[in-house]
Structures are given as C-alpha cells and as structure tokens.
Backbone bond lengths (Angstrom), bond angles and torsions (degrees), N, CA, C in turn:
res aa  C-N    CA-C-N  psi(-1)  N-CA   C-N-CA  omega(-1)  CA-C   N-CA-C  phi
1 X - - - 1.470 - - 1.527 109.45 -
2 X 1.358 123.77 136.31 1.607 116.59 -168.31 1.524 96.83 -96.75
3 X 1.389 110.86 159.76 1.190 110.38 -164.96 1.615 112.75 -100.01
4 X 1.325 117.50 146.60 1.509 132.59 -151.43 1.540 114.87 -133.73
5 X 1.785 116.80 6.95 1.114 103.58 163.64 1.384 105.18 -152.28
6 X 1.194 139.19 173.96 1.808 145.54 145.45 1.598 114.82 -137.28
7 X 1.463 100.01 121.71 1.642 131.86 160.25 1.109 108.21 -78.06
8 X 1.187 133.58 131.25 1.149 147.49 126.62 1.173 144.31 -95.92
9 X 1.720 131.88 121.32 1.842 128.31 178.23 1.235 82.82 -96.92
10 X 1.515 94.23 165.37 1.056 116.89 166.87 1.955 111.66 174.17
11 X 1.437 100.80 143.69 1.612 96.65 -160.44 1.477 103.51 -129.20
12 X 1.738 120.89 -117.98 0.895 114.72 -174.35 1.734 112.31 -69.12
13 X 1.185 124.89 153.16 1.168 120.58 167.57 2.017 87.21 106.26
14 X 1.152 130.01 -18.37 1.788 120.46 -156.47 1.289 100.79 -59.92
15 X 1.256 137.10 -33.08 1.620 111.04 -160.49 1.373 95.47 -89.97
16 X 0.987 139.90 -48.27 2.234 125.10 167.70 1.438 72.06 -22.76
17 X 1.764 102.10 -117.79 1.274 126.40 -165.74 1.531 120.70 -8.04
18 X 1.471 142.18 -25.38 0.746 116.23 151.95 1.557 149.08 -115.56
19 X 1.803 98.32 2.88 1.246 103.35 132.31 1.595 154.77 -55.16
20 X 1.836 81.79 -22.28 1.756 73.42 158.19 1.898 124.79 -84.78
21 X 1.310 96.16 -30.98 1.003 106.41 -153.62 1.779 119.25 -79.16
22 X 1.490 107.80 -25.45 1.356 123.18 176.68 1.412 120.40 -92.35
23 X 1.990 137.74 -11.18 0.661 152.62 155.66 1.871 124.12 -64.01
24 X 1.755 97.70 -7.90 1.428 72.12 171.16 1.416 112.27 -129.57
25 X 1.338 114.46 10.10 1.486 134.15 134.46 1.627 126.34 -10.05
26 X 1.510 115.77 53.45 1.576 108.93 176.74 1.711 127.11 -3.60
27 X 1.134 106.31 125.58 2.057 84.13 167.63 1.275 134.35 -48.41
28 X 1.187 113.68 -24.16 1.436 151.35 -172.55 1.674 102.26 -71.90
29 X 0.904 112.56 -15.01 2.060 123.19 -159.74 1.585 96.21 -65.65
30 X 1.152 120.04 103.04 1.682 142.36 -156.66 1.374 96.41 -79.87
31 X 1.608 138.62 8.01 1.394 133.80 167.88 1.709 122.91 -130.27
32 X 1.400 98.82 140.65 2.125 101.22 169.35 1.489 106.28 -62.04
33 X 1.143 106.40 148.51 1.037 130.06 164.02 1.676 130.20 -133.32
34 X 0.988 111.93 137.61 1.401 113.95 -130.55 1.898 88.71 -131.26
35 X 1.478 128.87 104.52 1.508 124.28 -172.64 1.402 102.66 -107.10
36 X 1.324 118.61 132.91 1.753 111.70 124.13 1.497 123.93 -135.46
37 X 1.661 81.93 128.54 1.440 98.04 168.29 1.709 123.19 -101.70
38 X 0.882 113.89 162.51 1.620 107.72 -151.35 1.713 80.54 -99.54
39 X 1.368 93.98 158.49 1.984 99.20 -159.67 1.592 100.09 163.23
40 X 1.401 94.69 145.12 1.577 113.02 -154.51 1.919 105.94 -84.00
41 X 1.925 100.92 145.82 1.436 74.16 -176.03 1.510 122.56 -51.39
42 X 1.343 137.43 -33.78 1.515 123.35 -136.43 1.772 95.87 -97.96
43 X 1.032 131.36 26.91 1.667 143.92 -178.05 0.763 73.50 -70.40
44 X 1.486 88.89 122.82 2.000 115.91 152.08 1.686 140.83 -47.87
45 X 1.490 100.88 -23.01 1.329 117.17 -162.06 1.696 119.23 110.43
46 X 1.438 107.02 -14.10 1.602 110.88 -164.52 1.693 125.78 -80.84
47 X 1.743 99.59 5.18 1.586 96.84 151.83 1.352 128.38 -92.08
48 X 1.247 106.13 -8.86 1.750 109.26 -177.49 1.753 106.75 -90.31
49 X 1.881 106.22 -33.69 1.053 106.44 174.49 1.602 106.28 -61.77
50 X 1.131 139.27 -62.59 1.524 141.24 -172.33 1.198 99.81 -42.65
51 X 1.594 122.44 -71.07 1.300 118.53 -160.38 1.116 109.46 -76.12
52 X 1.521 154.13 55.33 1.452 166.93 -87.65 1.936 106.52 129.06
53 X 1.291 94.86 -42.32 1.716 97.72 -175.43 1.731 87.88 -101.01
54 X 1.075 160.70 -33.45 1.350 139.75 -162.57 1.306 99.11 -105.76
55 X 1.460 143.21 -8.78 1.726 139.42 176.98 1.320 128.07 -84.07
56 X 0.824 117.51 133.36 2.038 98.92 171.49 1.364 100.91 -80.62
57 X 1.122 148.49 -9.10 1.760 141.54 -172.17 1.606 84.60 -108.05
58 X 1.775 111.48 136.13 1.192 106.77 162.17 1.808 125.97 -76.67
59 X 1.699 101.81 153.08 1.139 100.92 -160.84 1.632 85.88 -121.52
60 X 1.535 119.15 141.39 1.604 122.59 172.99 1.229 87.72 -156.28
61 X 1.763 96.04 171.28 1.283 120.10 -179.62 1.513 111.38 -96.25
62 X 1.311 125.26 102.47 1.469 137.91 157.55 1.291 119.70 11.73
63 X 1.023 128.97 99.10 2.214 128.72 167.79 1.384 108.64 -75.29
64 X 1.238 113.37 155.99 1.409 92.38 164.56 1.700 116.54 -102.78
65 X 1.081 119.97 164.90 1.552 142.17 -156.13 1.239 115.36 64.87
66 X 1.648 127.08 17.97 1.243 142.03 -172.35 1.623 114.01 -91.15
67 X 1.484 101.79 100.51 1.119 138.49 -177.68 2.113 109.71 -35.24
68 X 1.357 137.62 98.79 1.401 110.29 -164.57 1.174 108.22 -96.10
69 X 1.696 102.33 148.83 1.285 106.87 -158.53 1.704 101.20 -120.51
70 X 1.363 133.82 161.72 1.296 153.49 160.98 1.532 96.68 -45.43
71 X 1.580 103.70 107.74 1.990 108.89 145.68 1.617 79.93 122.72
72 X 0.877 149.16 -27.44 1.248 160.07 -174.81 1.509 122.18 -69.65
73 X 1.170 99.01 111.01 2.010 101.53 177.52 2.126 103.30 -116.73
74 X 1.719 105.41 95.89 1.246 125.15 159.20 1.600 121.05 -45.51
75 X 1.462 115.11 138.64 0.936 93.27 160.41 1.486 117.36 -141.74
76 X 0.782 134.08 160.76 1.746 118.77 -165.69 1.284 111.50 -62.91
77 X 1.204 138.18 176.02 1.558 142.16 174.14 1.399 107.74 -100.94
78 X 1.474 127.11 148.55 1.389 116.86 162.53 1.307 117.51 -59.29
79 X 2.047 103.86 152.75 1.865 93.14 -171.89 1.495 120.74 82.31
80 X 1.142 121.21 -18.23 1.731 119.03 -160.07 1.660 104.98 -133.46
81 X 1.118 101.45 110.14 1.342 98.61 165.12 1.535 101.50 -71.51
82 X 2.093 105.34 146.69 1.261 101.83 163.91 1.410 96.97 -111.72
83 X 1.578 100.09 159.87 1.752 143.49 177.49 1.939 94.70 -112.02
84 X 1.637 85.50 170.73 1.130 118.55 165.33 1.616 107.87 -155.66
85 X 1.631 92.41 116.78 1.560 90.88 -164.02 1.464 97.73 -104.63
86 X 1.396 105.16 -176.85 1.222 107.76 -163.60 1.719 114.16 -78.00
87 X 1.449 140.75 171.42 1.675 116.02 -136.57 1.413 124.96 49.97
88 X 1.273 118.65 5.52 1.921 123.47 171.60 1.515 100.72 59.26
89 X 1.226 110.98 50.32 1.530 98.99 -178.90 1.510 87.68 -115.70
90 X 1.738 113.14 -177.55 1.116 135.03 -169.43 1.636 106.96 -90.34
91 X 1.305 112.89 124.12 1.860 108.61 172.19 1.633 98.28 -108.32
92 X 1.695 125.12 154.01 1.108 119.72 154.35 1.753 99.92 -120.69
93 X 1.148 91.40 161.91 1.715 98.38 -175.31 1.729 96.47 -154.56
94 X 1.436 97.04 146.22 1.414 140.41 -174.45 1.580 126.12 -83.80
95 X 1.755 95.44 -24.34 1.536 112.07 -167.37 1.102 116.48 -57.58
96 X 1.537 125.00 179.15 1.726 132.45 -169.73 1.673 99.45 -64.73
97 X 1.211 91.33 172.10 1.263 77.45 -176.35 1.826 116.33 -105.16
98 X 0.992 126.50 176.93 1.426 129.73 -167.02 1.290 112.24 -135.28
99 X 1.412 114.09 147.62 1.673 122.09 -131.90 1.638 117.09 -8.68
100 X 1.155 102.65 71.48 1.430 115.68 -175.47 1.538 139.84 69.46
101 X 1.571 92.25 13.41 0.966 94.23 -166.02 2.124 123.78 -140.36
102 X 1.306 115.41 152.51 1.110 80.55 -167.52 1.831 88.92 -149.20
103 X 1.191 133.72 119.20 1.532 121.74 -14.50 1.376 135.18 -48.71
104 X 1.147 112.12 123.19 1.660 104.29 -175.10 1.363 92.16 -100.97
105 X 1.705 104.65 157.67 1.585 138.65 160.72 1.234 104.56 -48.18
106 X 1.226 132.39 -75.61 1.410 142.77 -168.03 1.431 106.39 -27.78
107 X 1.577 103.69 -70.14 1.430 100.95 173.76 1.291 154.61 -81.11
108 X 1.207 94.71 17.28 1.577 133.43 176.66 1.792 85.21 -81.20
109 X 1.366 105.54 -74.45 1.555 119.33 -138.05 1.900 89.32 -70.08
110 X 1.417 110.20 -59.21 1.387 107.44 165.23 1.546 116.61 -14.46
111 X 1.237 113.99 -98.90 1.571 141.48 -153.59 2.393 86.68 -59.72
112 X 1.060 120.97 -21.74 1.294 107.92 -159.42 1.624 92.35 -93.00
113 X 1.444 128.68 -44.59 1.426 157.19 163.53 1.409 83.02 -25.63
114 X 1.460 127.57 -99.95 1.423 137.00 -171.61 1.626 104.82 -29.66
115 X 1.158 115.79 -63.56 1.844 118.34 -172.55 1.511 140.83 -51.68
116 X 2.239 80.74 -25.92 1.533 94.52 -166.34 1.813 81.96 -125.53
117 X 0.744 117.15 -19.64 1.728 105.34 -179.91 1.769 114.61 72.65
118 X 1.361 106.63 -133.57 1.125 129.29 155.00 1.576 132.05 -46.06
119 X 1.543 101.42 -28.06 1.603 102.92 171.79 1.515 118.89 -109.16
120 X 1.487 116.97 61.34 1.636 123.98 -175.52 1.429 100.68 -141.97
121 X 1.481 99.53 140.01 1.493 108.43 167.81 1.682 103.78 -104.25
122 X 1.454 94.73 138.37 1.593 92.80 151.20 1.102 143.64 -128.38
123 X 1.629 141.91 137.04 1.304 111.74 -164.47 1.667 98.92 -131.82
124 X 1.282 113.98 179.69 1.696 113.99 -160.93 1.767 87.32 -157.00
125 X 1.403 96.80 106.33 1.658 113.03 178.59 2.109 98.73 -93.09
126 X 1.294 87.12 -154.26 1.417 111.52 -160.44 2.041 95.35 -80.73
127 X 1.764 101.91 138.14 0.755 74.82 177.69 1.824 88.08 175.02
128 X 1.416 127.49 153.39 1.660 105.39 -168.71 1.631 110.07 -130.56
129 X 1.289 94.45 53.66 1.860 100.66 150.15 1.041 92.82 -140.08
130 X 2.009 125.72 -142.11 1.157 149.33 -147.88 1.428 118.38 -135.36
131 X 1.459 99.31 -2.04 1.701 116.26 -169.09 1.656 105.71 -57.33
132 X 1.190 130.87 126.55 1.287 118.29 175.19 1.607 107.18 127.09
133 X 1.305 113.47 -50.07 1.453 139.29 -152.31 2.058 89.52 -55.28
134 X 1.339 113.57 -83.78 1.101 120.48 176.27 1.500 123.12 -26.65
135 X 1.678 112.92 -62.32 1.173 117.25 176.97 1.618 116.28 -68.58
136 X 1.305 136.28 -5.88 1.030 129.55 168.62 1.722 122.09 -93.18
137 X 1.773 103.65 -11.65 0.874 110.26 -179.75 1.928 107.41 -76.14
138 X 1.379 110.18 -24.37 1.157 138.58 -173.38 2.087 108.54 -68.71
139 X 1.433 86.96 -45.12 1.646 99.58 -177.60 1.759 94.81 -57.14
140 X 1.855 102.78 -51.62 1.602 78.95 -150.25 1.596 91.69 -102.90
141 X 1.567 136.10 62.62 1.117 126.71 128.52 1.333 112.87 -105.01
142 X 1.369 122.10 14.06 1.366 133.42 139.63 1.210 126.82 -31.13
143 X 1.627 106.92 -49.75 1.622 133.92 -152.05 0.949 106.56 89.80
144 X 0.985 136.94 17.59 2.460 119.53 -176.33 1.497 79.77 -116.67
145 X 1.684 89.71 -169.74 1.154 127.51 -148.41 1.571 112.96 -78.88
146 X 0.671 130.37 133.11 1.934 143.82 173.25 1.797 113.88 -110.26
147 X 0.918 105.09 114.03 1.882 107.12 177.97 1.119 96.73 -143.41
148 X 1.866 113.95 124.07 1.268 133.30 177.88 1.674 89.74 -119.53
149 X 1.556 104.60 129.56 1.532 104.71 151.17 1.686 118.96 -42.53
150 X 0.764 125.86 -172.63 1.556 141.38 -144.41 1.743 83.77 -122.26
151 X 0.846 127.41 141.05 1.861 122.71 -177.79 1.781 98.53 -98.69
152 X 1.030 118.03 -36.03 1.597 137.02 -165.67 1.873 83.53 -62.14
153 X 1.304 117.21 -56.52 1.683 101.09 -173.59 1.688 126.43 -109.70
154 X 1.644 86.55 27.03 1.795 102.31 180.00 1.468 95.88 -80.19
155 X 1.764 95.33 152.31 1.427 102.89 172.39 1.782 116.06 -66.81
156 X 1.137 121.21 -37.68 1.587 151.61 161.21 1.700 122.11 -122.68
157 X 1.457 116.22 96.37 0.981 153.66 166.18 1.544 125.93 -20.97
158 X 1.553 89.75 -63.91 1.318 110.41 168.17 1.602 131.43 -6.64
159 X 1.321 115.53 -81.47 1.544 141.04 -175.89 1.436 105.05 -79.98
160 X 1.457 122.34 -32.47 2.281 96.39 164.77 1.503 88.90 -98.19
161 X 1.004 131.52 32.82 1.598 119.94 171.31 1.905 85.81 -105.45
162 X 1.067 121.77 -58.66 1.377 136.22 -177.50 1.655 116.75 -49.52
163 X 1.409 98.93 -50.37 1.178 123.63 -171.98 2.107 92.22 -69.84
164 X 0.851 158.44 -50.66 1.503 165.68 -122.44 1.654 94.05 -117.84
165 X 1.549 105.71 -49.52 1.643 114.31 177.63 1.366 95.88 -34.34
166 X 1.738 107.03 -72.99 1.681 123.13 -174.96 1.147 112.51 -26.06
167 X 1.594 111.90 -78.80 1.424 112.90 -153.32 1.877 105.73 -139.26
168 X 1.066 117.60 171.17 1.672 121.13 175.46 1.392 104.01 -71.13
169 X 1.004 145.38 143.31 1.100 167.01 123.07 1.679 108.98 -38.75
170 X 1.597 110.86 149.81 1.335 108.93 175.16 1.747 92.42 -99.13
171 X 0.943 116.69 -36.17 1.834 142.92 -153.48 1.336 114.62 -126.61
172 X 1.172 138.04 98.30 1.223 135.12 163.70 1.760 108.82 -119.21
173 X 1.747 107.63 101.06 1.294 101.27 -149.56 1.848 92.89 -134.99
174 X 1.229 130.06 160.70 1.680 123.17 173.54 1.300 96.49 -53.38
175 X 1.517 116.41 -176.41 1.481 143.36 -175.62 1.350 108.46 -58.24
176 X 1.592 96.63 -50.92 2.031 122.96 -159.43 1.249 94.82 -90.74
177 X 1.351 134.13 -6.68 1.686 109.44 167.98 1.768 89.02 -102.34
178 X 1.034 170.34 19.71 1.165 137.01 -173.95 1.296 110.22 -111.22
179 X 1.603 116.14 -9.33 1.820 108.86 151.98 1.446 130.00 -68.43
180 X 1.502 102.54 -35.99 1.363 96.90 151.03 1.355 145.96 -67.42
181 X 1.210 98.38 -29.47 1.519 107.04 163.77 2.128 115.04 -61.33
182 X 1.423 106.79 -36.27 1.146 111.21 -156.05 2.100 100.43 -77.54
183 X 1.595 85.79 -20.93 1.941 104.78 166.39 1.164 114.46 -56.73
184 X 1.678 99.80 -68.18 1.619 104.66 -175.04 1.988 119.34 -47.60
185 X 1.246 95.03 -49.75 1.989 121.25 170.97 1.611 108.57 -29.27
186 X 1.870 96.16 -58.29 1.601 104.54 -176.39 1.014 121.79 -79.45
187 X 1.215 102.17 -13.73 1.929 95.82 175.22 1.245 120.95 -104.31
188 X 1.259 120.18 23.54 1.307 138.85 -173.01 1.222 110.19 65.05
189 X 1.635 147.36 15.63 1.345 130.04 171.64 1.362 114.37 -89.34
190 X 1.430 110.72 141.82 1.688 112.08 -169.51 1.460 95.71 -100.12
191 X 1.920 80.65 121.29 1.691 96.61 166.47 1.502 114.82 -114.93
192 X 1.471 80.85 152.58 1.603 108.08 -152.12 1.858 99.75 -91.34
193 X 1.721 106.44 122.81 0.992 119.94 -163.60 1.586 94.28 -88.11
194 X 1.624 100.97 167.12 2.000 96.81 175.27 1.786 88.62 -114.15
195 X 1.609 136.38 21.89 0.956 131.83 154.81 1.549 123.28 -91.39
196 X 1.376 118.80 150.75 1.478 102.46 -163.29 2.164 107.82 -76.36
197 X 1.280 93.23 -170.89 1.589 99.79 -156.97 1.981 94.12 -44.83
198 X 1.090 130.87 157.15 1.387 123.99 127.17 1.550 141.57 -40.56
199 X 0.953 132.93 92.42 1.880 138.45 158.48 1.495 103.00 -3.58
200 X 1.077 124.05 130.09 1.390 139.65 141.06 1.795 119.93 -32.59
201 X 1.198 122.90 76.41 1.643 134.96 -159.34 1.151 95.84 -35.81
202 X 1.691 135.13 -45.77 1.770 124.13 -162.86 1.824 93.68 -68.26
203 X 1.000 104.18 -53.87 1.471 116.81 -166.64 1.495 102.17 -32.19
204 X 1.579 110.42 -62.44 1.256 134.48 -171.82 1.624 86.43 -50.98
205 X 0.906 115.10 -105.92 1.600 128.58 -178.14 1.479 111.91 19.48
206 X 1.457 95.24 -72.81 1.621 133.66 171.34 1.551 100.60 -23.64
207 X 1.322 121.75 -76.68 1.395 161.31 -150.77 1.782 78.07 -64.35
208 X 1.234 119.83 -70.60 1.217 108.73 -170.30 1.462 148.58 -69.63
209 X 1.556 78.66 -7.80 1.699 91.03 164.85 1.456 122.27 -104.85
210 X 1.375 104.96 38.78 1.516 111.97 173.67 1.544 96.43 -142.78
C-alpha cells in the first residue's frame, strides 16, 4: 500500500528542526503533512507564518473540518489538540491536556494511525519529555513506517530517546537525512535502513502482553 500521510512530534528544539527539515521538501511533495509542535497557548501564529516564507510546500495552521490535502505541511493551532477524524479531515479539540501537553503528539499520532492505517509515516524529532513515544508505538503496529531522529544529534534527547524505549524504529537517521529519506518513501523507492529488519507488529504486541 503506498503511503498517504506524515505526522510529525516535535518539541523542544522544533523551530531548528523544522526549518531544516521542511524547506527542502519540493513543492511538488505528493503528501499531507500533519505537525505538532508543542507551543504555548497565546502564540501568535509566527511559526507557521516563517515556516510558510522559507518552504516551497505551503505550510499553515490546521482548521478544523479541513479536508488534508497533498503539498501541505499542517500545523496544529495553539491550545488545540489536533485529530484526524475519520474522512481524513482535520479535528481541533479543547480537552485536558496529555502528557502535559496540549497539542499533544500522542493524539495527533493516535487518531491519524486509526484513519490512515497502513499508509502513515511517523516521525518523532527533538524534543524533552515522552510525548509521541506511545502514539508512535501505535503507528507502527499498524505496519508503516516509524522514523525517530537520531537522539546522539537532537537538540533535546529526551522524546526519540523515549520514543525508541517504546517501540523499534524502521529509521533512526540525523535531522538532514530524513527529507530525503521522506523523498525516497514517496516515490515508492525502498530505502535501505542501517537498522536491522523491523519485528512483525502482532508478534510484538503479543510479546508485550506477557
């Protein structure tokens, strides 16, 4: 099944990290992308605006019932956890917040896992709690894809240190290879990880409830 979406967490350390990482993203980049970065309610709007002026793929902040579209990098709103409800549209929510946080990763990666199944990538950048960890563990008993930055060259460690605890990784790669990697992914060419194969997700599962 070719793949049809990308999540991204991402916490302390996100604006490096995602200035590097969304700028070299062709306009042309044939998938949504769907962010949260952890960020205080009363933010102005002025990371989506920046990262919007330095990208060739447009970058905005998420509506809700907003349909996601190809070339597009989302990003949550302050205050709002984002969803992906079912029809792949955009949910915002109000609720408590979760591991401290609100937008949290979890429920990003959760609610998108369920929608897109088998065809979602997820990846878990720099960042210093645990937010993410669960819901990515969630993506890849899906079967798809898992990409944790490399913790050794994160700005904050924490969350792909957390995130790897959870679950295997397909990709554990620096910052500056994982757009390329996210190229090779979309165009259907299989790139070759230097981590060993991935576990069989039921198996895994299995394993963990004993």
């Amino acid at each position: 099944m070719p793949y049809e979406a990308i999540v991204i967490g991402v916490s302390a350390g996100g604006l490096q990290a995602l200035k590097i990482l969304l700028p070299v993203l062709p306009a042309s980049f044939p998938l949504p992308i769907a962010v949260v970065q952890h960020i205080g309610e009363r933010s102005d709007g002025f990371l989506a605006t920046y990262l919007n002026q330095i990208s060739k793929i447009m970058v905005k902040e998420a509506e809700d019932k907003e349909p996601l579209c190809s070339g597009i990098a989302y990003l949550a709103p302050p205050g709002y956890h984002l969803l992906i409800e079912p029809g792949r549209i955009f949910g915002l929510s109000v609720d408590a917040r979760i591991n401290y946080s609100c937008p949290s990763i979890d429920v990003l990666f959760e609610s998108a896992a369920h929608a897109f199944g088998e065809s979602l990538i997820g990846i878990v950048l720099t960042g210093a709690n645990a937010d993410g960890a669960q819901g990515l563990k969630i993506i890849r008993a899906y079967g798809r894809r898992a990409i944790v930055q490399n913790p050794k060259t994160a700005e904050a460690a924490a969350m792909p240190q957390a995130a790897l605890a959870a679950t295997k990784a397909d990709y554990v790669v620096d910052l500056e290879q994982i757009a390329p990697l996210l190229l090779r992914l979309a165009e259907g060419q299989s790139a070759v990880s230097d981590e060993e194969p991935p576990t069989d997700p039921v198996q895994r599962l299995r394993r963990s409830q004993h």
